[in-house]
C-alpha positions as CSV (number, residue, x, y, z in Angstrom):
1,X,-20.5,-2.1,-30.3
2,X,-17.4,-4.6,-29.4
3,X,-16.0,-3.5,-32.1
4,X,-16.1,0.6,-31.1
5,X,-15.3,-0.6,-27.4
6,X,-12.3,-2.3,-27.9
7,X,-10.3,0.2,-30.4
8,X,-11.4,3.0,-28.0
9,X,-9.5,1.0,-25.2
10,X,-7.0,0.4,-27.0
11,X,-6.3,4.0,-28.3
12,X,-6.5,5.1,-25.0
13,X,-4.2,2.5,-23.7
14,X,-1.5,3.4,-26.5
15,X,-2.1,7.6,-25.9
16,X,-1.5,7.7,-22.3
17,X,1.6,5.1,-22.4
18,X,2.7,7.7,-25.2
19,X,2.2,10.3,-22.6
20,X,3.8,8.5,-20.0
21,X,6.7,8.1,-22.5
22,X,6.3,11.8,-23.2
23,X,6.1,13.2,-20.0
24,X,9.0,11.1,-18.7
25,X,11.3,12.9,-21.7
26,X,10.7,16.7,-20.1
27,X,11.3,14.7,-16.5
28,X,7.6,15.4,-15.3
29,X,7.6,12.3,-13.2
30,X,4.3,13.0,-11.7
31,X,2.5,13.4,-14.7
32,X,4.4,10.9,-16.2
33,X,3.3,8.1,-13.8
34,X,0.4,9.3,-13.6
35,X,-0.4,8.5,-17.2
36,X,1.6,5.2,-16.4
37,X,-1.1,4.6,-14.1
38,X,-4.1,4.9,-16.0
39,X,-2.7,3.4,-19.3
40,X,-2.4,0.0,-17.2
41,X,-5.8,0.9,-15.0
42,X,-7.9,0.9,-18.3
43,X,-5.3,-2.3,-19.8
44,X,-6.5,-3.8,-16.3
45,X,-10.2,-2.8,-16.8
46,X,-10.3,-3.9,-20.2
47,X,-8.8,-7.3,-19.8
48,X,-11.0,-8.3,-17.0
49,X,-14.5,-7.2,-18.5
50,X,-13.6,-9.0,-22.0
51,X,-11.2,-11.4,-21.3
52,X,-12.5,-12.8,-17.7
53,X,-15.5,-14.2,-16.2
54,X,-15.9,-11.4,-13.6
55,X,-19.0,-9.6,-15.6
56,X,-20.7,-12.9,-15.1
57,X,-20.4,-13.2,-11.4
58,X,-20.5,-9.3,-10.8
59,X,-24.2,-9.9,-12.6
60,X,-22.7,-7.2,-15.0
61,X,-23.8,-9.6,-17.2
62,X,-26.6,-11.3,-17.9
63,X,-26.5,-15.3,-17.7
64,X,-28.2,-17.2,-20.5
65,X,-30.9,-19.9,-19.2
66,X,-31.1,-22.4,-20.2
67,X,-34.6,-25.5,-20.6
68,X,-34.4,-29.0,-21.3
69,X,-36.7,-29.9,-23.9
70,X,-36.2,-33.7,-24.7
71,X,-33.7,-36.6,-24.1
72,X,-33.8,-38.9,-26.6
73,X,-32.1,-42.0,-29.3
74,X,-30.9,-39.7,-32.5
75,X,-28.8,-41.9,-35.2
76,X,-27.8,-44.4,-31.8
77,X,-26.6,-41.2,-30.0
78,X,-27.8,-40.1,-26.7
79,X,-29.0,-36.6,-27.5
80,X,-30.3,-33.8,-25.2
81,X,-32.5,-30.9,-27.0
82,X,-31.9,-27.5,-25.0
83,X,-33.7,-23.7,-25.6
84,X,-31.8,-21.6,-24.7
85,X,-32.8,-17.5,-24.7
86,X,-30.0,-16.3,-25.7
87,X,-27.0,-17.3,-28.3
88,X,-25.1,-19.4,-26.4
89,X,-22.1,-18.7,-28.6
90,X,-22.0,-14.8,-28.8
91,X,-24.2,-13.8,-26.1
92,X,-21.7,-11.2,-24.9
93,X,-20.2,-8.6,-26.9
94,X,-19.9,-11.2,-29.6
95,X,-17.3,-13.2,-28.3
96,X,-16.4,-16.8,-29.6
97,X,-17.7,-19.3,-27.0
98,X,-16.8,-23.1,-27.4
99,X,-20.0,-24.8,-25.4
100,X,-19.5,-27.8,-23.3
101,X,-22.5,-29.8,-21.5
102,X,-21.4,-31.3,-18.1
103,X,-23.7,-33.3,-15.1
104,X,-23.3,-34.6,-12.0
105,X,-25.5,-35.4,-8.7
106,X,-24.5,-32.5,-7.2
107,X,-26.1,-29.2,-8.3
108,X,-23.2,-27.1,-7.8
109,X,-21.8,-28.8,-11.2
110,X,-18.3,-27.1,-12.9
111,X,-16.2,-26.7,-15.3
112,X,-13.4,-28.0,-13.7
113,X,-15.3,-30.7,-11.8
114,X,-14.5,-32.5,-15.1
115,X,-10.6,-32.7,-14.1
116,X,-10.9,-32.5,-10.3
117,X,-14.1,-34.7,-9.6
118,X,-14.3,-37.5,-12.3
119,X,-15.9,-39.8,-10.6
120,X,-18.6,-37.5,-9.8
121,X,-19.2,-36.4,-13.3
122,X,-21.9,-38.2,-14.8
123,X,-22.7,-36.7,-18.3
124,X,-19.8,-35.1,-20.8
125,X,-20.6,-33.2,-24.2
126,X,-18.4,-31.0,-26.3
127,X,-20.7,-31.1,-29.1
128,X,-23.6,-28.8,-28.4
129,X,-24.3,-27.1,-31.6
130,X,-26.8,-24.8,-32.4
131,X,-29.8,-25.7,-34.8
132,X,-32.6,-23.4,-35.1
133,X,-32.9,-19.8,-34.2
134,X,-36.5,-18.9,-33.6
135,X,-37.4,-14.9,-32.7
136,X,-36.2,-14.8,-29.0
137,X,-35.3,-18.3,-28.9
138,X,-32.1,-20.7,-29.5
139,X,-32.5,-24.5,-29.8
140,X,-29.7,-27.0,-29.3
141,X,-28.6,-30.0,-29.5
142,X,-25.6,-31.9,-27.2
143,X,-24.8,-35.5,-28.0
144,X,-23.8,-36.9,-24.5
145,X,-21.4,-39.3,-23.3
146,X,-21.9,-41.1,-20.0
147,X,-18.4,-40.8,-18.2
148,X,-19.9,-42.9,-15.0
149,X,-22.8,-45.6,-14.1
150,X,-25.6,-43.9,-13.4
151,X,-28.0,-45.0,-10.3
152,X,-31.0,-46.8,-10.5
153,X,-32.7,-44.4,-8.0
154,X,-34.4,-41.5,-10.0
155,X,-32.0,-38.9,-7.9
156,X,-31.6,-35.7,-10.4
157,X,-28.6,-35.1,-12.8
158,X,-27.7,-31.5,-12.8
159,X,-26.4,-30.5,-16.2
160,X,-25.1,-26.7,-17.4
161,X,-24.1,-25.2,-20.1
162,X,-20.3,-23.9,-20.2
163,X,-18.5,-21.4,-22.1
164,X,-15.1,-21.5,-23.2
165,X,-13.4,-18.3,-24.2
166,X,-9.6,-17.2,-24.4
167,X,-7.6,-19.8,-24.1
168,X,-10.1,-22.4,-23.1
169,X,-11.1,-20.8,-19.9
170,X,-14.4,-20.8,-18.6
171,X,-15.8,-17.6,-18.4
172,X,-19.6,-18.5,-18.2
173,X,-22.3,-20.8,-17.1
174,X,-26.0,-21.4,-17.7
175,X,-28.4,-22.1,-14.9
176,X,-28.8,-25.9,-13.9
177,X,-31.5,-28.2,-15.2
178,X,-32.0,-31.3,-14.1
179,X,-33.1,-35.0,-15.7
180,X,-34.3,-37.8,-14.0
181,X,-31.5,-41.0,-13.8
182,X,-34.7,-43.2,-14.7
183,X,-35.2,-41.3,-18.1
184,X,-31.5,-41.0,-19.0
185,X,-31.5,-44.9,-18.3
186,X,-34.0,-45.6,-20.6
187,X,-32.4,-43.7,-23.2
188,X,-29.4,-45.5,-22.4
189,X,-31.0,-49.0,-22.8
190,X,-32.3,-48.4,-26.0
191,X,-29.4,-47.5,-27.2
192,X,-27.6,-50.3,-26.3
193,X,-30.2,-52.6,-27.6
194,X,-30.2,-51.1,-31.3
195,X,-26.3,-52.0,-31.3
């Protein structure tokens, strides 16, 4: 289907530039501009339903969700089990996601909060990789790093999901889920006393 999509906007794209180019030749200026026009209307279309996170936000698109399963010690790594109900990596028109896990206090949690906020980012993951594939459902697994102390209070981390596209923009986001500070302590402290 991506596949059928994207060589029809391109042929399109490369006919009415041809026209343009055509129509400019026997000085139709009209016509000619008006093929101008569309050839970069359907470029514009094009790039910013594929290439840009606008389907997501539009609700073109429909966001993966994402549950927590587990948080536990695997091989003295912090490791947070995920289902997911969709493919994470190619759930739209099988574009190459790279996933990142992020958390913070705050529930509105980004992308960029990783570069802007850093003190408020709490958890950090670029390795969520997929391990079973189950009928409808996807399980993962993200081995964390904690970026900054995390309270004693059991006040919720808010962790999502992001996708990284062209360029290593994020296009997309899962919903929030949340873990308790308590838990991801206790985690913690077993880790640090198998060292």
């Amino acid at each position: 289907m991506f596949d059928f999509i994207f060589f029809t906007s391109i042929f399109l794209v490369v006919a009415l530039f041809i026209s343009f180019l055509i129509a400019l030749g026997m000085r139709l200026r009209k016509t000619a501009y008006t093929f101008l026009v569309s050839s970069i209307m359907i470029l514009t279309l094009f790039v910013g339903y594929f290439y840009t996170s606008i389907p997501g936000s539009l609700g073109i698109v429909k966001m993966p969700t994402i549950e927590l399963v587990d948080i536990k010690l695997v091989d003295n790594k912090i490791t947070m089990k995920l289902i997911a109900d969709k493919d994470l990596e190619r759930f739209s028109f099988d574009h190459g996601f790279f996933l990142y896990l992020g958390g913070a206090y705050e529930p509105d949690v980004t992308y960029t909060d990783r570069f802007n906020k850093q003190d408020s980012v709490i958890i950090w993951s670029s390795d969520v990789l997929l391990k079973t594939h189950l009928e409808n459902k996807y399980y993962y697994e993200a081995i964390i790093d904690i970026k900054n102390p995390i309270h004693e209070t059991n006040d919720p981390i808010h962790c999502r999901v992001f996708m990284l596209g062209f360029l290593g923009r994020p296009y997309y986001e899962t919903n929030a889920i949340t873990i308790s500070g308590k838990s991801l302590l206790k985690v913690l402290n077993e880790a640090k006393t198998e060292e």
